[in-house]
N, CA, C and O atoms as CSV, one atom per row, in Angstrom:
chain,resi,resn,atom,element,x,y,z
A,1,UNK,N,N,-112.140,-18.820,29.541
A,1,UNK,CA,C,-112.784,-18.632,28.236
A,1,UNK,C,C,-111.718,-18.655,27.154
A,1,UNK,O,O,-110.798,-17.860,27.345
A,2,UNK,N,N,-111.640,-19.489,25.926
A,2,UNK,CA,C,-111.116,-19.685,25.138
A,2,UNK,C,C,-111.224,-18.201,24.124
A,2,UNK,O,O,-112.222,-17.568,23.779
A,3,UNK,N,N,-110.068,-18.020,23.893
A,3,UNK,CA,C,-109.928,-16.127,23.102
A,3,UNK,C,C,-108.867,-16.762,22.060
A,3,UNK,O,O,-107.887,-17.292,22.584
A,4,UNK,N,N,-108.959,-16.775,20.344
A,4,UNK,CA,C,-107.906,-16.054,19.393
A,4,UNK,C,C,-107.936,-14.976,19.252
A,4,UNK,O,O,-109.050,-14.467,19.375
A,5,UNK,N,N,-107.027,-14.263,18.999
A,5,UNK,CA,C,-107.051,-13.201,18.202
A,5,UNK,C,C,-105.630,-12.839,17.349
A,5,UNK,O,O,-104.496,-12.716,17.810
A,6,UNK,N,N,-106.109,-12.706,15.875
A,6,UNK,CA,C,-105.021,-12.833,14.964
A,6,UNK,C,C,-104.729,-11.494,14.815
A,6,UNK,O,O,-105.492,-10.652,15.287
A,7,UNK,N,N,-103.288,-11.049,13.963
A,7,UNK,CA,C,-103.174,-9.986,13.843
A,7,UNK,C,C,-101.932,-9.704,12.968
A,7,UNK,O,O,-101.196,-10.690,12.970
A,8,UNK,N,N,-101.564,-8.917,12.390
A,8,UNK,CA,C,-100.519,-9.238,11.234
A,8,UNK,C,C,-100.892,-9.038,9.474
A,8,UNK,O,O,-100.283,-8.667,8.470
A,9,UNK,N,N,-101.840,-9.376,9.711
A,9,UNK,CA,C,-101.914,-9.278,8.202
A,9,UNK,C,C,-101.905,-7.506,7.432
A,9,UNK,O,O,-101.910,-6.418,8.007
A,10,UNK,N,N,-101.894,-7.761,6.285
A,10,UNK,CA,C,-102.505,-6.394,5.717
A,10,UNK,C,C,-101.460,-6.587,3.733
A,10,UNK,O,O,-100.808,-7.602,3.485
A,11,UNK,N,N,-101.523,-6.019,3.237
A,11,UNK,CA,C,-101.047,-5.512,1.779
A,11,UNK,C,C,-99.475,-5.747,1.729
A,11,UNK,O,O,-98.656,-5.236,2.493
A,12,UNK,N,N,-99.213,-6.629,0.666
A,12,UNK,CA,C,-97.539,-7.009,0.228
A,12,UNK,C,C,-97.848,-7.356,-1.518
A,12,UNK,O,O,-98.819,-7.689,-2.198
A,13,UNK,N,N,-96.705,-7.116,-1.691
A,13,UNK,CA,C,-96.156,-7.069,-3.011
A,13,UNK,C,C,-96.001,-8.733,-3.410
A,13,UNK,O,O,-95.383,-9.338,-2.534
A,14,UNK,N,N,-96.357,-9.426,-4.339
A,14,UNK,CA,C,-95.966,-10.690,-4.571
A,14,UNK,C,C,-94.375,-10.888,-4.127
A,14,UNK,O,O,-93.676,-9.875,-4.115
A,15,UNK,N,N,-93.751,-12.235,-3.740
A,15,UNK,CA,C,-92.585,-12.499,-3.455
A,15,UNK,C,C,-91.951,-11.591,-2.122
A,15,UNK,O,O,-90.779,-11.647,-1.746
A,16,UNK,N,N,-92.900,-10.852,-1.590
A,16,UNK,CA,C,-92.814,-10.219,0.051
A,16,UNK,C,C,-93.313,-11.434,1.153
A,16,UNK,O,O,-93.814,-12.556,1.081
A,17,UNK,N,N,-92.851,-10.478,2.225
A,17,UNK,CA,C,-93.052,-11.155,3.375
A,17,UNK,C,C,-94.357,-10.684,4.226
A,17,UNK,O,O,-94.862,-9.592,3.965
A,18,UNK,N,N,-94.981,-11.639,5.398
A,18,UNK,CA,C,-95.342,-11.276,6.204
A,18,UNK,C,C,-95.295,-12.114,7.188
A,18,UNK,O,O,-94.960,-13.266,6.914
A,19,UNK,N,N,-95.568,-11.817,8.382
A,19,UNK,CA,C,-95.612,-13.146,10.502
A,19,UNK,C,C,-97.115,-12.503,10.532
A,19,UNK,O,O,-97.408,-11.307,10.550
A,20,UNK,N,N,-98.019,-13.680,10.531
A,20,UNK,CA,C,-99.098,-13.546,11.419
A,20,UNK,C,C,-98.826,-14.011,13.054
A,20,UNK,O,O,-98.030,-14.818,13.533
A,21,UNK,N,N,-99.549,-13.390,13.495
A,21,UNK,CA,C,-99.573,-13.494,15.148
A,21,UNK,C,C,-100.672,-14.104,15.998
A,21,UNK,O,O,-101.467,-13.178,16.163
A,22,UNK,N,N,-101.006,-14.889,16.453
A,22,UNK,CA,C,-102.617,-15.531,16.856
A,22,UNK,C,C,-102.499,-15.531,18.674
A,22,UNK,O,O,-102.221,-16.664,19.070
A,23,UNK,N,N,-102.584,-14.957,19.314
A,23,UNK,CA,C,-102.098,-14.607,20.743
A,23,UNK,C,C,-103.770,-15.092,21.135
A,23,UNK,O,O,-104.793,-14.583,20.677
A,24,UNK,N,N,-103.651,-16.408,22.277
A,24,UNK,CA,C,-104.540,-17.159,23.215
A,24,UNK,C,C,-104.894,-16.622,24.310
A,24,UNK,O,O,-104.191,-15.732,24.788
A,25,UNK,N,N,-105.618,-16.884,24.705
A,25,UNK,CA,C,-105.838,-16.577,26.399
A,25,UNK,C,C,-107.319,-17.756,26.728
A,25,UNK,O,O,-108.331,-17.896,26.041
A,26,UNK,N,N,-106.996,-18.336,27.802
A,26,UNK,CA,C,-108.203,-19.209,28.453
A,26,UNK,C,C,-107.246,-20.967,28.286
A,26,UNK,O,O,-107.662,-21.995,28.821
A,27,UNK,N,N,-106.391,-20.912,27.718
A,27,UNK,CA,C,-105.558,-22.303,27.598
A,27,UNK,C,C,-103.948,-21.882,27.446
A,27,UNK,O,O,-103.405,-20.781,27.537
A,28,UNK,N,N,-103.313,-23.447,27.129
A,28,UNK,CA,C,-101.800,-22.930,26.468
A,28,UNK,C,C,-101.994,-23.683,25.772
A,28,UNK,O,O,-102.524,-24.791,25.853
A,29,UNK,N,N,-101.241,-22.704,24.407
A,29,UNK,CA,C,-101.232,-23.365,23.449
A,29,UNK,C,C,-100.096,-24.870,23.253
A,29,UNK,O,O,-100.296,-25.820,22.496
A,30,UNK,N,N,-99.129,-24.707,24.025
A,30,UNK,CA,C,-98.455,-25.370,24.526
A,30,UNK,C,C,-99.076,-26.980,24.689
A,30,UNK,O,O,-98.255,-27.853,24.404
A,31,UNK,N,N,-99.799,-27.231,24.917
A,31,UNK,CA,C,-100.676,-28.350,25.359
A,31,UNK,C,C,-102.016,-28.594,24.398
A,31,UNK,O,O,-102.935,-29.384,24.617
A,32,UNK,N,N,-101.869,-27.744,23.344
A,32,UNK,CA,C,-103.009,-28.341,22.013
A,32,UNK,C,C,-102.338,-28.106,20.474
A,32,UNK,O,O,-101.355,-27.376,20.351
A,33,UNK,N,N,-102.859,-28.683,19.492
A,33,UNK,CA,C,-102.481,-28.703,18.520
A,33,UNK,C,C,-103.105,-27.422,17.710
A,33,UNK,O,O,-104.321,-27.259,17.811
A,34,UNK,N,N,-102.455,-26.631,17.027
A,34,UNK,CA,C,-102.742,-25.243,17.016
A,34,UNK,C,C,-102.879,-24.876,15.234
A,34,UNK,O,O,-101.968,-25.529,14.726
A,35,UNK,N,N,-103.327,-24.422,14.569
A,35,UNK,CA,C,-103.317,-24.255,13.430
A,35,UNK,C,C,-104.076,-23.231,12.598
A,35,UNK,O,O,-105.154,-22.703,12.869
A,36,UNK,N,N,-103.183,-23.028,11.371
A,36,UNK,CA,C,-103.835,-21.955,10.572
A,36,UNK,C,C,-104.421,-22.668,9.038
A,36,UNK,O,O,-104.011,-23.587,8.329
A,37,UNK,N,N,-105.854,-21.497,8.949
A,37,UNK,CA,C,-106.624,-21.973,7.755
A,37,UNK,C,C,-106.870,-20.484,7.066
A,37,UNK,O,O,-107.048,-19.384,7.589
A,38,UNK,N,N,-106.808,-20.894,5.697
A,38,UNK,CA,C,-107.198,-19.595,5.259
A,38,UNK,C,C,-108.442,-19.737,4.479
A,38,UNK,O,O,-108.706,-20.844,4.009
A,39,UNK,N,N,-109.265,-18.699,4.283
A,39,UNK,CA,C,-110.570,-18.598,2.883
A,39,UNK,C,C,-110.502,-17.564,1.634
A,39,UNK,O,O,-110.854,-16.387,1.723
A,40,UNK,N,N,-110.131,-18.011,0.770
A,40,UNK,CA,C,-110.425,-16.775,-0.372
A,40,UNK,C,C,-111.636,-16.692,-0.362
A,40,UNK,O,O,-112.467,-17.345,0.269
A,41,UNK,N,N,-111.789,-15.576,-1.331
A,41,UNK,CA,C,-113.326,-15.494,-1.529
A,41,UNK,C,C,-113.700,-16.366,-3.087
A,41,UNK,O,O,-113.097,-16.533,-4.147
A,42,UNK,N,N,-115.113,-16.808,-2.494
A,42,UNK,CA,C,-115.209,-17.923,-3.108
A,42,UNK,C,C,-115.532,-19.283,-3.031
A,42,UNK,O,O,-116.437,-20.007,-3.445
A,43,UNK,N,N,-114.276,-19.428,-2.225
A,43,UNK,CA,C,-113.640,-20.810,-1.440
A,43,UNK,C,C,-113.945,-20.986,0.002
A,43,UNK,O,O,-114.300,-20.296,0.957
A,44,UNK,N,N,-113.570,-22.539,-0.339
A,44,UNK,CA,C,-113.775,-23.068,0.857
A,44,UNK,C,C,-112.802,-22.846,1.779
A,44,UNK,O,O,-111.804,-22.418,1.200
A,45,UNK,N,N,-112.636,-22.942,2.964
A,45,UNK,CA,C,-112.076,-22.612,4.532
A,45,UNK,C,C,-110.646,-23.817,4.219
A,45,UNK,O,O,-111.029,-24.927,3.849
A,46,UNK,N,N,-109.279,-23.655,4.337
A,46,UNK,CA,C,-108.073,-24.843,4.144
A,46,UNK,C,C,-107.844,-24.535,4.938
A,46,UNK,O,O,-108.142,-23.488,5.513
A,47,UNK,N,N,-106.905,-25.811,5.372
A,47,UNK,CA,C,-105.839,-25.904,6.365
A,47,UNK,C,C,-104.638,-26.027,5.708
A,47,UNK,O,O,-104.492,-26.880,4.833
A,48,UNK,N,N,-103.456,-25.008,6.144
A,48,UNK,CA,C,-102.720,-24.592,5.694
A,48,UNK,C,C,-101.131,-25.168,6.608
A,48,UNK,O,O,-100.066,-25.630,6.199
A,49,UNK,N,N,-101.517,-24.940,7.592
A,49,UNK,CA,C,-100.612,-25.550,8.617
A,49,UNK,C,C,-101.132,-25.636,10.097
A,49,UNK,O,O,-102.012,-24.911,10.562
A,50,UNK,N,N,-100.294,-26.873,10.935
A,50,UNK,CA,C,-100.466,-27.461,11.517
A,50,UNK,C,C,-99.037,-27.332,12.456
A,50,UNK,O,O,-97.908,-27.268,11.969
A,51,UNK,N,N,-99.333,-27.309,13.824
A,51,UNK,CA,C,-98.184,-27.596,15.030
A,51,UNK,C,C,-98.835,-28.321,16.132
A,51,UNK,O,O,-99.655,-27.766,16.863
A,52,UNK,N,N,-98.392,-29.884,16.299
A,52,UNK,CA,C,-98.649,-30.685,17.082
A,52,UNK,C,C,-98.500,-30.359,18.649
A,52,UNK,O,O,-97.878,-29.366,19.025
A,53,UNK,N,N,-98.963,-31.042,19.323
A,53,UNK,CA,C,-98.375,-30.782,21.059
A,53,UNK,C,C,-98.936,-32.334,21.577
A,53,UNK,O,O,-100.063,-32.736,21.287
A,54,UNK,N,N,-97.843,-33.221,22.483
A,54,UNK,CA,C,-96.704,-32.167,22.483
A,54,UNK,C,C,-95.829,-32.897,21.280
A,54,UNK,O,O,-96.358,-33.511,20.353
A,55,UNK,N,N,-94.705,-32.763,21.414
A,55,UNK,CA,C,-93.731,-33.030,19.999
A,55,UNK,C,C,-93.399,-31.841,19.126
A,55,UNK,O,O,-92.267,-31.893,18.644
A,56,UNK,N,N,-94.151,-30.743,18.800
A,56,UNK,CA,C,-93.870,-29.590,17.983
A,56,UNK,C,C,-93.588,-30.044,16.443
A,56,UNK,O,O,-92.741,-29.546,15.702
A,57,UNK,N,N,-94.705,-31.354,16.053
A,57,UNK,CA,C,-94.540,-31.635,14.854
A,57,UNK,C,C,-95.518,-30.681,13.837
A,57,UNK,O,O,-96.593,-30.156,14.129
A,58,UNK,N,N,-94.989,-30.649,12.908
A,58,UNK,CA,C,-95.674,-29.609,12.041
A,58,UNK,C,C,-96.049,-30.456,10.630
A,58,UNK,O,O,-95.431,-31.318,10.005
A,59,UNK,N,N,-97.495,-29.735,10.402
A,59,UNK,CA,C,-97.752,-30.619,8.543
A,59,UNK,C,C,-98.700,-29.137,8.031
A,59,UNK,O,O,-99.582,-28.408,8.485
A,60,UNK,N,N,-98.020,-29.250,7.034
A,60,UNK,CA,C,-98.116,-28.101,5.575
A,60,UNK,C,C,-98.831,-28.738,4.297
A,60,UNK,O,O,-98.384,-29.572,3.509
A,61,UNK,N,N,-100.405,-27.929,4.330
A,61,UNK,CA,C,-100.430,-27.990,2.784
A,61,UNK,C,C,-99.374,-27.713,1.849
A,61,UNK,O,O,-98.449,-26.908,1.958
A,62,UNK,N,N,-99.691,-28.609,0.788
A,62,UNK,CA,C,-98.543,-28.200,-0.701
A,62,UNK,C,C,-98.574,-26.941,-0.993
A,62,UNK,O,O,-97.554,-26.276,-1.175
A,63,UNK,N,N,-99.744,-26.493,-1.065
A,63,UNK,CA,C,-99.349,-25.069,-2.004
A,63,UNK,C,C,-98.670,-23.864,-0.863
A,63,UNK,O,O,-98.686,-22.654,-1.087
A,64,UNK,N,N,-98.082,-24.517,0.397
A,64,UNK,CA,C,-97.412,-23.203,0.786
A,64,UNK,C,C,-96.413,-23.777,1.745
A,64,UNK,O,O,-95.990,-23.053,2.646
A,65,UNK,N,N,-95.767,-25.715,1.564
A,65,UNK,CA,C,-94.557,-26.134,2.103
A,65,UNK,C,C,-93.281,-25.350,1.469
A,65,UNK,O,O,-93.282,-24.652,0.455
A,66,UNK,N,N,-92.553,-25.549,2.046
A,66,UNK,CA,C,-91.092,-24.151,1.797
A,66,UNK,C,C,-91.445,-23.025,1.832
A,66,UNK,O,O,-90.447,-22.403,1.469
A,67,UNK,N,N,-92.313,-22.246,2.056
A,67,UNK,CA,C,-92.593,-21.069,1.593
A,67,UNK,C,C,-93.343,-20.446,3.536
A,67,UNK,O,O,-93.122,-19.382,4.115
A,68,UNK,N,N,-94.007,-21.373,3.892
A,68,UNK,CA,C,-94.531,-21.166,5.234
A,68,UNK,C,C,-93.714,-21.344,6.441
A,68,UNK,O,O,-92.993,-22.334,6.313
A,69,UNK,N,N,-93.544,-20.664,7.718
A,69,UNK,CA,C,-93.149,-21.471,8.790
A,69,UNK,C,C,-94.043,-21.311,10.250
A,69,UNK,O,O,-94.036,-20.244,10.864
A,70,UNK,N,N,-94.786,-22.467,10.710
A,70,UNK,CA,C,-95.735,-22.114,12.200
A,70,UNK,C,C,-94.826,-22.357,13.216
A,70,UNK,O,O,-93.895,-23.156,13.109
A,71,UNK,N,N,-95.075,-21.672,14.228
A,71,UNK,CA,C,-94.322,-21.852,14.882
A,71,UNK,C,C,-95.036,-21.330,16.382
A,71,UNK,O,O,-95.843,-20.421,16.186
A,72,UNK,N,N,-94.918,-21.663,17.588
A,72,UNK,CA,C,-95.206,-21.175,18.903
A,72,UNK,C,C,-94.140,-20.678,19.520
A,72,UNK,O,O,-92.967,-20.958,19.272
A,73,UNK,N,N,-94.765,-19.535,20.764
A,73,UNK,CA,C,-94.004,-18.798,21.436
A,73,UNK,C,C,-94.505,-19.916,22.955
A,73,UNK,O,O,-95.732,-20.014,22.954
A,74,UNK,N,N,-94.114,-20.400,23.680
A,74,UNK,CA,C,-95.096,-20.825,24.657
A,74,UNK,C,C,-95.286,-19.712,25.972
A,74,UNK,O,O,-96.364,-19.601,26.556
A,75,UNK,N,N,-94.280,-19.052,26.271
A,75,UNK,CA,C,-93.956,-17.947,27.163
A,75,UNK,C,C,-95.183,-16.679,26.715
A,75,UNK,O,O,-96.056,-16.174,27.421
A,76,UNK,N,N,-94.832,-16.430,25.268
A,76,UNK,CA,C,-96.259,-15.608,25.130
A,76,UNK,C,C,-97.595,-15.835,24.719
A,76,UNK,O,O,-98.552,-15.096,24.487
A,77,UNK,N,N,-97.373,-17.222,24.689
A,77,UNK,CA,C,-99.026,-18.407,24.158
A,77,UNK,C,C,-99.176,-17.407,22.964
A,77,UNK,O,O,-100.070,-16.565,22.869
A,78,UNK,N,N,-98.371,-17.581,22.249
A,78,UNK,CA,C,-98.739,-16.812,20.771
A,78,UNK,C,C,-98.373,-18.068,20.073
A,78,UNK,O,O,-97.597,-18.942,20.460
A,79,UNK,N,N,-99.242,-17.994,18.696
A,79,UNK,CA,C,-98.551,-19.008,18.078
A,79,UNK,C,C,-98.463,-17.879,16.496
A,79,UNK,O,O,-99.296,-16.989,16.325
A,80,UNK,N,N,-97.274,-18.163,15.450
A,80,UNK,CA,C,-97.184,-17.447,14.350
A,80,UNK,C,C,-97.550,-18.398,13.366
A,80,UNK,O,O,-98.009,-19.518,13.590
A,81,UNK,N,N,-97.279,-17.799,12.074
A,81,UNK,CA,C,-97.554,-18.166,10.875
A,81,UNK,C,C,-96.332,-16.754,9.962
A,81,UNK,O,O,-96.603,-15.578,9.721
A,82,UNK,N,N,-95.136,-17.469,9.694
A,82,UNK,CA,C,-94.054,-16.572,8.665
A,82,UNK,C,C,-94.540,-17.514,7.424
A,82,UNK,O,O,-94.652,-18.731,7.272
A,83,UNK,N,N,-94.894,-15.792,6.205
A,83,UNK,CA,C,-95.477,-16.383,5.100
A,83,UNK,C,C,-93.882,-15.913,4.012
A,83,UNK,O,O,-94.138,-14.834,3.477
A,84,UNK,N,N,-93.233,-16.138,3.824
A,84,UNK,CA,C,-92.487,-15.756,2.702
A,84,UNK,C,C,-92.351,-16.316,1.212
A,84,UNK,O,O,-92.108,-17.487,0.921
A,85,UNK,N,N,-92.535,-15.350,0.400
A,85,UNK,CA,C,-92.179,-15.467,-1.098
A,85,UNK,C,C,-93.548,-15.628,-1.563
A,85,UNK,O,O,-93.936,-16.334,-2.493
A,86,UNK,N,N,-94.228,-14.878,-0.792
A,86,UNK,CA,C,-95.728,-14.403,-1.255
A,86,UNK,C,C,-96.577,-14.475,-2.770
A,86,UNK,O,O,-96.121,-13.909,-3.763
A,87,UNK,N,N,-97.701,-15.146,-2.796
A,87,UNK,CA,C,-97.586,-15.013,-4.387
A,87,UNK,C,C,-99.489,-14.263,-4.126
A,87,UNK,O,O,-100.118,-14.139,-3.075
A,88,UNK,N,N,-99.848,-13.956,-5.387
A,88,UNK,CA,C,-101.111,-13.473,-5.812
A,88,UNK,C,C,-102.130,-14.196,-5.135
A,88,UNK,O,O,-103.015,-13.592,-4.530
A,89,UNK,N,N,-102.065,-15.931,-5.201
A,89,UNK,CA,C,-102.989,-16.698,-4.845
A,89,UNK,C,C,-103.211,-17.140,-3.240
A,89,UNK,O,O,-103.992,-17.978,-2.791
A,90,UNK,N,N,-102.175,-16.214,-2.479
A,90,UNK,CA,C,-102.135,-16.743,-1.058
A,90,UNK,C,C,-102.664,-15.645,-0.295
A,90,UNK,O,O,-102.386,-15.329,0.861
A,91,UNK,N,N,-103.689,-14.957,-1.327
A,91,UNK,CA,C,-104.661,-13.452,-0.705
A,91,UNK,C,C,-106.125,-14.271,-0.358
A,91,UNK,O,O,-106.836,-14.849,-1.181
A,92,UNK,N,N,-106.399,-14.118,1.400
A,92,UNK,CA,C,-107.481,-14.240,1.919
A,92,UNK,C,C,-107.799,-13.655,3.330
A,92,UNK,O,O,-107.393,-12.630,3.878
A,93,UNK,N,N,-108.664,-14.643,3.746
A,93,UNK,CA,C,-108.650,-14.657,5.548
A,93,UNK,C,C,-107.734,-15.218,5.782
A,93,UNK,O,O,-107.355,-16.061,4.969
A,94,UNK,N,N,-107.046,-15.008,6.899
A,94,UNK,CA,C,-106.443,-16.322,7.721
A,94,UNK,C,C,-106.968,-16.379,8.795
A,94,UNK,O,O,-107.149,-15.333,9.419
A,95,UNK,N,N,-107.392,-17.697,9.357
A,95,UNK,CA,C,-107.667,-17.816,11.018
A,95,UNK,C,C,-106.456,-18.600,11.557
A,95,UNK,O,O,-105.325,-18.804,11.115
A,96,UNK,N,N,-107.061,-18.935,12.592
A,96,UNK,CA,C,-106.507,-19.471,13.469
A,96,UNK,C,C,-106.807,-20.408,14.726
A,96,UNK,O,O,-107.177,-19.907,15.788
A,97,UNK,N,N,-106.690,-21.357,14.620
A,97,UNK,CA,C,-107.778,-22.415,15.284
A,97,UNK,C,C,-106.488,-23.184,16.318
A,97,UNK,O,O,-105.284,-23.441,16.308
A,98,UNK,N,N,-107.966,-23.342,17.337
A,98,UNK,CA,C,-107.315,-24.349,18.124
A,98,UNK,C,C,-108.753,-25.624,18.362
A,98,UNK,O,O,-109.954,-25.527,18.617
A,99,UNK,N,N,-107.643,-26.938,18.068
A,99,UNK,CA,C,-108.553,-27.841,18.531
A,99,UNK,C,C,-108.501,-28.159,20.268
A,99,UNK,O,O,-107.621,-28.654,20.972
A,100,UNK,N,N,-109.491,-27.777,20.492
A,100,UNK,CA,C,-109.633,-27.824,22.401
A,100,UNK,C,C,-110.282,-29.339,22.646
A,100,UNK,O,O,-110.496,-30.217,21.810
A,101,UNK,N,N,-110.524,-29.339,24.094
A,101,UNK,CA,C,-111.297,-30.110,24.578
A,101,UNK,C,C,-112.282,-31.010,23.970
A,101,UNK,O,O,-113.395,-30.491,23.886
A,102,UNK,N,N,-112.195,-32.247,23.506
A,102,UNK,CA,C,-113.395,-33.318,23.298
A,102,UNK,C,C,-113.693,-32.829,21.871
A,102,UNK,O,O,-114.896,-32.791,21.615
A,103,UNK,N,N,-112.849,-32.441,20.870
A,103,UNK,CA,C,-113.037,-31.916,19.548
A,103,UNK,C,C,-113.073,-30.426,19.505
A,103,UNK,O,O,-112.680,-29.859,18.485
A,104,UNK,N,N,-113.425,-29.877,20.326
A,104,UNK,CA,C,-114.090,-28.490,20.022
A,104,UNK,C,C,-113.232,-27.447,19.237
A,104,UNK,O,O,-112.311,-27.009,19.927
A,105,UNK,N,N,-113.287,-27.013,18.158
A,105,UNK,CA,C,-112.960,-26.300,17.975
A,105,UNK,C,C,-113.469,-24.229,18.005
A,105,UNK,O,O,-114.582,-23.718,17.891
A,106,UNK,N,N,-112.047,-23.546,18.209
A,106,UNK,CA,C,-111.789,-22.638,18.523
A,106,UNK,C,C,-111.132,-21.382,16.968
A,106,UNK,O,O,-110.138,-21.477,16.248
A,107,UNK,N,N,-112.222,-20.369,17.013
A,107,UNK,CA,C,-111.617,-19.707,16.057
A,107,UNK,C,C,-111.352,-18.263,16.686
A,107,UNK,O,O,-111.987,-17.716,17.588
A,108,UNK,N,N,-110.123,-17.735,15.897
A,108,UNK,CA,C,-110.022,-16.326,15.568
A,108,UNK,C,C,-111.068,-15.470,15.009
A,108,UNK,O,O,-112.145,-15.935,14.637
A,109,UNK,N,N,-110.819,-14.427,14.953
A,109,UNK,CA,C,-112.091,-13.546,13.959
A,109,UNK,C,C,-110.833,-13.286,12.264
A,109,UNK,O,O,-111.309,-12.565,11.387
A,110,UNK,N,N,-109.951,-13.658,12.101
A,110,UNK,CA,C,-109.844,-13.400,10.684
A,110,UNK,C,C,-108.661,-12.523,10.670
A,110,UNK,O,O,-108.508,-11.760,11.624
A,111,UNK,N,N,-107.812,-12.534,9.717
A,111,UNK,CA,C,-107.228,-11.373,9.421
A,111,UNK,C,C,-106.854,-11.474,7.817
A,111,UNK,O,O,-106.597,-12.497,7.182
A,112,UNK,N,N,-106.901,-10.086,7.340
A,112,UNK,CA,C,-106.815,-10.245,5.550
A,112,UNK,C,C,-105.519,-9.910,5.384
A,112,UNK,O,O,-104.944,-8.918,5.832
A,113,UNK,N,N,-105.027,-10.895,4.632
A,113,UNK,CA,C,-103.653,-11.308,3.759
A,113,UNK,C,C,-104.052,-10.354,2.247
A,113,UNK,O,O,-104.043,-11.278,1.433
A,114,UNK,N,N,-104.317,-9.343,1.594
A,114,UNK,CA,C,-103.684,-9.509,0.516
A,114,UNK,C,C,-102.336,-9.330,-0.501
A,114,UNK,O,O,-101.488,-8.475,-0.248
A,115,UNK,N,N,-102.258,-9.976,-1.352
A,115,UNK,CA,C,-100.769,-9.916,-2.074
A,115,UNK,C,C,-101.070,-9.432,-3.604
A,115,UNK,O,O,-101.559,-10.162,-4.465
A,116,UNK,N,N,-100.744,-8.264,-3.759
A,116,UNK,CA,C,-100.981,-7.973,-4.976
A,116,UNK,C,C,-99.977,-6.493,-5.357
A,116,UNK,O,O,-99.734,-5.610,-4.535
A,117,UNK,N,N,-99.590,-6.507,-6.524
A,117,UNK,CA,C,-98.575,-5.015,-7.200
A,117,UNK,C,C,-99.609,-4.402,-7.566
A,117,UNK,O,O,-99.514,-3.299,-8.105
């Protein structure tokens, strides 16, 4: 059975840090292309970043290249998301998706990012 579950988020100061954490179970992430989307409220659901398999190529929306890094653990089928230099507008959900089998996609239940003084 395909399981996300994100975890990491919570309250930072603009220009702070945070590592989301998205830990799998039922696949490896190792062997799918793995990625994070976030939703303000409001808004629609983005894709924010992207880590290929295999190759470990990565693609970044604009509004958070230099500033983001995804990355996988494969040993702990975790995959992260390091957000640094935090601004006001990068307060939402974040998930965490995996595209599986024959399209299917796979979500997390959410975790809230906000950034605010």
């Amino acid at each position: 059975q395909v399981q996300l579950v994100e975890s990491g988020g919570g309250l930072v100061q603009p220009g702070g840090s945070l590592r989301l954490s998205c830990a799998a179970s039922g696949f490896s992430v190792s062997a799918y292309a793995m990625s994070w989307y976030r939703q303000a409220p409001g808004k629609e659901r983005e894709l924010i970043a992207r880590i290929f398999s295999p190759g470990g190529t990565r693609n970044y929306a604009d509004s958070v290249q230099g500033r983001f890094t995804i990355s996988r653990d494969n040993a702990k089928n975790t995959v992260f998301l390091q957000m640094n230099s935090l601004k006001p507008e990068d307060t939402a959900v974040y998930y965490c998706n995996v595209q599986y089998r024959y399209g299917q996609d796979y979500w997390g239940q959410g975790t809230q990012v906000t950034v605010s003084s």
